[in-house]
N, C-alpha and C positions, 0 to 999 in steps of 0.2 A: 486238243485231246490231252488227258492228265495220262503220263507215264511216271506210275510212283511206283510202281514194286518192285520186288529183287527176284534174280535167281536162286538158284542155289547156292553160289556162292557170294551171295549180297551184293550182287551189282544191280545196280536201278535198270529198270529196262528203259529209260530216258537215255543214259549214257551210253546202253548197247544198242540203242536205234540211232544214233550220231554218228557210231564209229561203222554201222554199216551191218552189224552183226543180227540185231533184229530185224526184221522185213514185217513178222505178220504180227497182227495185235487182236484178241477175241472181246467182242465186246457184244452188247445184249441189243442193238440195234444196226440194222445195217446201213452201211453209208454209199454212195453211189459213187460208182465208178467215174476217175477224172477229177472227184470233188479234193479238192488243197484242204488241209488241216492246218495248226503250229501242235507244235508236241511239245508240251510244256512238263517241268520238271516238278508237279506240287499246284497246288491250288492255289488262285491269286498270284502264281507267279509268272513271270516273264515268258514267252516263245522261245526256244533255243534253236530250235530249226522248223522247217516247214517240209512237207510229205503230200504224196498226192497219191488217190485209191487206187489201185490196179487194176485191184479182184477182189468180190463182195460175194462169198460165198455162203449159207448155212454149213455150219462146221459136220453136221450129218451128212448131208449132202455131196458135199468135198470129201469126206472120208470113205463114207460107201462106192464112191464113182476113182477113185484112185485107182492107177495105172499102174503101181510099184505091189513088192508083196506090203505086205502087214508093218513086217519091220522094220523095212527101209523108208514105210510113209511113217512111220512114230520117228525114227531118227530126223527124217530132213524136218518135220515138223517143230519137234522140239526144240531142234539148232535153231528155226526160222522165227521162232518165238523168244529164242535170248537164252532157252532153257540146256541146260547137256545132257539131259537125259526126259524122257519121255514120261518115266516116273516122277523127275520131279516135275515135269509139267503138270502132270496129274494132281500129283499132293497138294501142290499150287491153290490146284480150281478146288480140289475138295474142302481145302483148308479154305476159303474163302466161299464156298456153298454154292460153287458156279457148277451147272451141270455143260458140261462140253459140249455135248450135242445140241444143244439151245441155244448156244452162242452164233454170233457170223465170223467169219473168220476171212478178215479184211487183211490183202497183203499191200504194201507200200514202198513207196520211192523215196528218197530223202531228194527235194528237188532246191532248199536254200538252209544254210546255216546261219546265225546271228554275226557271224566272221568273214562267212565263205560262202560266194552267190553258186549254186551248183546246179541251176538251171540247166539241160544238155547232157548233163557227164551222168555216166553210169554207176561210179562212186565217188568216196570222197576221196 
């Protein structure tokens, strides 16, 4: 799976799903839970670690059935996404024509590095 975009403050969301920082990725198909990815940094390029599904939710779905208020699911959301704020999560999608509620919203494990086997461990 290609992770090429930035946050807010220009970090790749490649780089903040390595360090542990990203967990969930929206994507416009859902993928099955248990199933292993690589998360690769760009197209045509190398794996830099590998990830396994968790949780394959529609992003409607997961948002309507939340158990937090309102704002404390946009915060842990958008931290889980890479993003610091909820707004820019949003400006994100809009800037790029995604509508959020269409999306799945697949949360993940980092389970191998290209350096570091992390099979078992719960971070890096």
């Amino acid at each position: 799976m290609i992770f090429i975009a930035t946050n807010e403050d220009g970090f790749y969301t490649w780089d903040l799903a390595i360090r542990g920082i990203k967990t969930v990725t929206r994507r416009m198909k859902p993928m099955q839970i248990g199933k292993e990815f690589a998360i690769c940094p760009g197209r045509g390029k190398h794996a830099i670690c590998r990830a396994v599904v968790t949780d394959c939710t529609l992003s409607r779905v997961h948002y309507h059935a939340r158990e937090t208020d309102l704002v404390d699911y946009k915060h842990l959301e958008a931290k889980m996404e890479g993003f610091k704020t909820w707004d820019g999560l949003m400006h994100w999608m809009h800037k790029h024509k995604i509508n959020f509620e269409d999306t799945f919203r697949i949360e993940f494990k980092l389970i191998a590095t290209e350096n570091n086997n992390l099979k078992g461990k719960n971070q890096l």
